[in-house]
N, C-alpha and C positions, 0 to 999 in steps of 0.2 A: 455782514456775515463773513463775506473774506478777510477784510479787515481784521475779525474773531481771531481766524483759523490760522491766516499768518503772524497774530501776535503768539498764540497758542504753540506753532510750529516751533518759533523761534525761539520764546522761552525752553522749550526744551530741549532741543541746540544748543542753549547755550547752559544749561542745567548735564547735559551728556559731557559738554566738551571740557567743565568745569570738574565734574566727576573722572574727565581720564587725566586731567593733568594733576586732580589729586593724587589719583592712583598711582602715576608714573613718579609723582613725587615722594611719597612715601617709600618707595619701592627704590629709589635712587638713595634716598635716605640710609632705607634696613643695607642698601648694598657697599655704602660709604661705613659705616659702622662694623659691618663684617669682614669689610678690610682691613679696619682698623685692627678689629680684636685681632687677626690673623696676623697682621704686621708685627703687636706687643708680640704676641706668644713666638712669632719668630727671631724678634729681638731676643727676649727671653731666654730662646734655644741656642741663641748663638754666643749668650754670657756665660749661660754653662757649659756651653762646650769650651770658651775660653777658660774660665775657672776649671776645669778639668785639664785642660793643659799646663795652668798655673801649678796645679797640685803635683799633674805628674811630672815639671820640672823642674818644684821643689823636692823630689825622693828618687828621682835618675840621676846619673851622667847627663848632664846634660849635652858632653862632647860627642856622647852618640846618639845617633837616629834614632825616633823613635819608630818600632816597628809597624810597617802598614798596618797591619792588625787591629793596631790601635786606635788607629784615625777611623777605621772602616768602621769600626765601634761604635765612637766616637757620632760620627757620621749616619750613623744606619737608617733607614728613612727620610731621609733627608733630601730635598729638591731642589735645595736656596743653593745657589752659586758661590763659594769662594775663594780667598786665596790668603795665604795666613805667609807673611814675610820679616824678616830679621831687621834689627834697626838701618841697616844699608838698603832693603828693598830687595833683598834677594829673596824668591822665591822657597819655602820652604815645605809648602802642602797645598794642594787646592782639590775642590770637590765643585762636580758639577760644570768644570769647565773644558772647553777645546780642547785635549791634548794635543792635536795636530797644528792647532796655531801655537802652540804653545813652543813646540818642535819647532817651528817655521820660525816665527818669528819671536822668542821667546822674553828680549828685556824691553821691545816695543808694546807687545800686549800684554804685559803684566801691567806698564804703566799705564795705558789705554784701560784697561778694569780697573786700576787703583780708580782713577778720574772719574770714571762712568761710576764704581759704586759708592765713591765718598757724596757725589750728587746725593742718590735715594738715602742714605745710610750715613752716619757717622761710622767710624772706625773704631774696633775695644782692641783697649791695647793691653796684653799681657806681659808682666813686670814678675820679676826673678830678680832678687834679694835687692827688691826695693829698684832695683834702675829697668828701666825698657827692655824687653825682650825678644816680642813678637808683636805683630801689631796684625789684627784681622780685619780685611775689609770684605761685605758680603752685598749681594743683589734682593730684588726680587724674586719671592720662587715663579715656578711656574704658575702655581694657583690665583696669586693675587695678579701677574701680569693675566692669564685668561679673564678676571674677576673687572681688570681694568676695563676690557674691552667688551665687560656684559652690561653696562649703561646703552651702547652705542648699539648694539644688537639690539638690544629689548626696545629701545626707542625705535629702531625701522619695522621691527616685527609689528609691535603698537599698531604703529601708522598705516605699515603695509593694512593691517585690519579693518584700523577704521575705514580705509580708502574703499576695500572690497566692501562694507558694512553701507556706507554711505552710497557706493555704487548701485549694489541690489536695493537698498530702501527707496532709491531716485527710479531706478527701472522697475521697480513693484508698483512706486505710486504714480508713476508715469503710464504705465499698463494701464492701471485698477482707474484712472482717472478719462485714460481713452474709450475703452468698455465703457463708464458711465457716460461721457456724452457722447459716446457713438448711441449707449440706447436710447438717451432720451432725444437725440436728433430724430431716431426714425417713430420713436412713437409720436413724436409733435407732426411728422412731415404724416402717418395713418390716423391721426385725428381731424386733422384739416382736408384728410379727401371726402370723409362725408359733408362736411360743408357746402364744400365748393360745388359738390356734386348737384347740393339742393337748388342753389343760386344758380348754378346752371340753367336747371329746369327752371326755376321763376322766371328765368330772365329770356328764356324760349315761350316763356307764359306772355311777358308783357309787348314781345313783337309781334303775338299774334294776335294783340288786339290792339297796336297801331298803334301803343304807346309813342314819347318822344325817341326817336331813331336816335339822337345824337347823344341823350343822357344814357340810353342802353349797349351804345356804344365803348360809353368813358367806365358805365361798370364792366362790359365783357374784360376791358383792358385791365381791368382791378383783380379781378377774376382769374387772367389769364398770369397776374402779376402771379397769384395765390399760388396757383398752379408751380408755378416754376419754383417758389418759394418751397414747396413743399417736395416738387422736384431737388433741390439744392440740400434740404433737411436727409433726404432718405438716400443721397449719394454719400455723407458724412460717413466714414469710416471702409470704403468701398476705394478699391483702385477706380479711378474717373477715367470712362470715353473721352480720347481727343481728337480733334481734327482739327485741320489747315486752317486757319480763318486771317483777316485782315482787321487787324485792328479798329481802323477807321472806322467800317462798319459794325461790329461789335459797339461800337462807342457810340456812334451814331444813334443805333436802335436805341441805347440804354437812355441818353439822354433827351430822344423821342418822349420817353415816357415820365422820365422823371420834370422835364421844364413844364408842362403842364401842373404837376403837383407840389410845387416851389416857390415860394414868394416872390413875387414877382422883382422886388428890390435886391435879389443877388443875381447876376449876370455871368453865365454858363458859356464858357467858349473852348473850342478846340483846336488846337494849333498842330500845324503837320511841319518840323522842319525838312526833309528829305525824299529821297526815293520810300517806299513802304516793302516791307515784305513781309509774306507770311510770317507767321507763327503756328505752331501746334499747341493746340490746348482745351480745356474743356468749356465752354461758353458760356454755358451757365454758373459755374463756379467762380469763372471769371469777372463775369458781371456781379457778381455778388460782394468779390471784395472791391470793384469800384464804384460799387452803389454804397457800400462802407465805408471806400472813405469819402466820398463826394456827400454824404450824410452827416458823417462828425465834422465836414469842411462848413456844410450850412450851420450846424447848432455855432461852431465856433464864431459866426460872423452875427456880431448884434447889428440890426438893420439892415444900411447900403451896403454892398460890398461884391466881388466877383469869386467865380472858380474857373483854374484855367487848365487844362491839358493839354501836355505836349508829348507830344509823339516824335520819336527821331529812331534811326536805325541804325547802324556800323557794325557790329559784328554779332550785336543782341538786339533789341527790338526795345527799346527804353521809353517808360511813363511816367511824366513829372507832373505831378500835381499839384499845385500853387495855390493858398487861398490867403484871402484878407483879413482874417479870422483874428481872433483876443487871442489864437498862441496858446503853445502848453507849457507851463511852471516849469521852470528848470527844473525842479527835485524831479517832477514825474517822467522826464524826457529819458531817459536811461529804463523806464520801469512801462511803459505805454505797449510792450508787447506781453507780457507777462498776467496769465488769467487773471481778472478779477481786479488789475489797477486800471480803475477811469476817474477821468476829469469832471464827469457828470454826475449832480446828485443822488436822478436817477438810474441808476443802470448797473450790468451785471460785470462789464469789464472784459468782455468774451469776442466782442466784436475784432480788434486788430489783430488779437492772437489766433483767432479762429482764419483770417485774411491772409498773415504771414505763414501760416503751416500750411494753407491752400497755395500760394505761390511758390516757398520753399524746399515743402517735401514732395508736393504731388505736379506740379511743375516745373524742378529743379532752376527757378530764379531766384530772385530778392528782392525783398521789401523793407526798405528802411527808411527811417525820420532822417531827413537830409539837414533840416534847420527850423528852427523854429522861435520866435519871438513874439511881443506883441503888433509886429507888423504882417503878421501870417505866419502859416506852417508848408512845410515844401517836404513831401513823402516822394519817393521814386519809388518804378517796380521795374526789375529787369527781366527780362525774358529772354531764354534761347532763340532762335531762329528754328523755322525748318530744317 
């Protein structure tokens, strides 16, 4: 079923991300195009403005100036940058540019513009009875320079979107996904109290008619297992009670109870390197992700084999967990916290990721796959101190 759900997810991730890089490309496209057409039509404007100088200095003087008037004319609406000069390179008319560099520094920036706009632009040269006359070199208007730089905007604006887009979709379904197993932890943990409740009472039935003490005993402990289990279910989505506890004993209890229900062929040991110190934390929740993994440590070990925990302290309170186990597949070692990926036929995949958010969020440590091969898997969990 997750299997489904993340094929499902992805396809259409990858159907969204498919759909914006069409979009961005089309759109890069129409914007490539519309410079073009803008660039001809300003070429265009600047032939006739030259042929209009052609005309007018075939029916002038051409030994006198022509009147500003004319150029402004000439010129009117006009945004594109130029500079229109005689076959020496002197200076004869310009529109659009610096007059004050011009003042300042005025045959180094003329040639500084010749350079920069023979780049973007060829030059139209304007010829009077057949020889050279004027030669026009022009820029960029302002339009197509803003126009350059609306690829580069519309691509971050994009992104900026998608990112917010992908954000709230991850915090929606991040929500929408806590709400569901926050509810269905507590209605598992108020369906299993009337249970227990019953078993209770039988099992107050069967010592008071002298049944075996010792088998009434090993179910109280199943019973009381239940209990806690169901305690652990109805804390799920709840800020958890903590207090001081000592590892050792935490661990002690737990594995009290689980080496009786354990094959006998795996051998359960606990190692202390250090001094011990508290910790704060919740105990039952605790014990529940190292009943998790000391449970995935058994499935993994076909037959003989051991689980070992070590206990050390220094400025955290550190749990390594060692088993002899067949190991988790590289592909899945990256993916092993993540709801819904397991190694097991059976199963729902909710176990490590349910263990690592119990260490992580609700008692700011960590829980990570340290190594793993087929000579075992080694998980640590860090804990704060008191």
């Amino acid at each position: 079923m997750f299997d489904s759900i993340s094929f499902r997810a992805s396809y259409i991730r990858i159907i969204g991300f498919v759909g914006v890089l069409g979009f961005v490309g089309v759109t890069l496209w129409k914007t490539n195009e519309l410079i073009q057409r803008i660039e001809e039509e300003e070429r265009l404007q600047m032939e006739l403005w030259a042929l209009a100088q052609q005309e007018l200095a075939a029916n002038t003087d051409i030994s006198q100036p022509v009147e500003p008037l004319t150029f402004r004319i000439l010129t009117a609406e006009n945004s594109i940058p130029m500079i229109v000069v005689n076959s020496k390179n002197k200076l004869l008319f310009s529109n659009n540019i610096d007059n004050q560099r011009l003042a300042q520094d005025s045959l180094g920036y003329i040639q500084e513009l010749i350079d920069d706009f023979t780049k973007t632009h060829a030059p139209i040269e304007i010829t009077y009875q057949n020889s050279l006359y004027q030669k026009m070199y022009y820029g960029q208007s302002k339009l197509i320079s803003q126009l350059r730089y609306y690829p580069i905007a519309f691509f971050v604006i994009v992104f900026l979107l998608i990112g917010l887009i992908v954000a709230y979709y991850k915090s929606a379904q991040s929500a929408l996904e806590n709400k569901l197993w926050t509810g269905m932890a507590k209605e598992t943990a108020h369906q299993l109290g009337t249970p227990i409740s019953s078993l209770m009472g039988w099992i107050t039935i069967l010592e008071q008619q002298g049944k075996d003490f010792e088998t009434t005993a090993q179910i109280k402990k199943d019973i009381t297992r239940l209990e806690i289990i169901s305690a652990r279910f109805s804390k799920i989505g709840s800020v958890p009670n903590k207090k001081e506890v000592l590892l050792s004993e935490l661990i002690a209890e737990l594995l009290d109870y689980m080496r009786v229900r354990m094959p006998k062929s795996i051998d359960l040991a606990v190692k202390i390197k250090n001094k011990e110190e508290k910790v704060q934390l919740n105990p039952t929740l605790m014990m529940w992700v190292l009943e998790n993994l000391i449970k995935n440590s058994m499935d993994a070990i076909r037959g003989k084999g051991e689980i070992t925990l070590l206990l050390s302290w220094n400025d955290k309170a550190v749990i390594t967990l060692r088993d002899s186990g067949a190991g988790i597949p590289k592909h899945l070692q990256n993916k092993i916290f993540i709801p819904g990926e397991t190694t097991k036929k059976r199963g729902w995949g909710l176990g490590l990721s349910l263990a690592k958010r119990i260490v992580e969020e609700q008692h700011n440590g960590k829980l990570r796959l340290l190594e793993s091969s087929t000579k075992g898997t080694v998980f640590e969990i860090e804990l704060p101190l008191t």
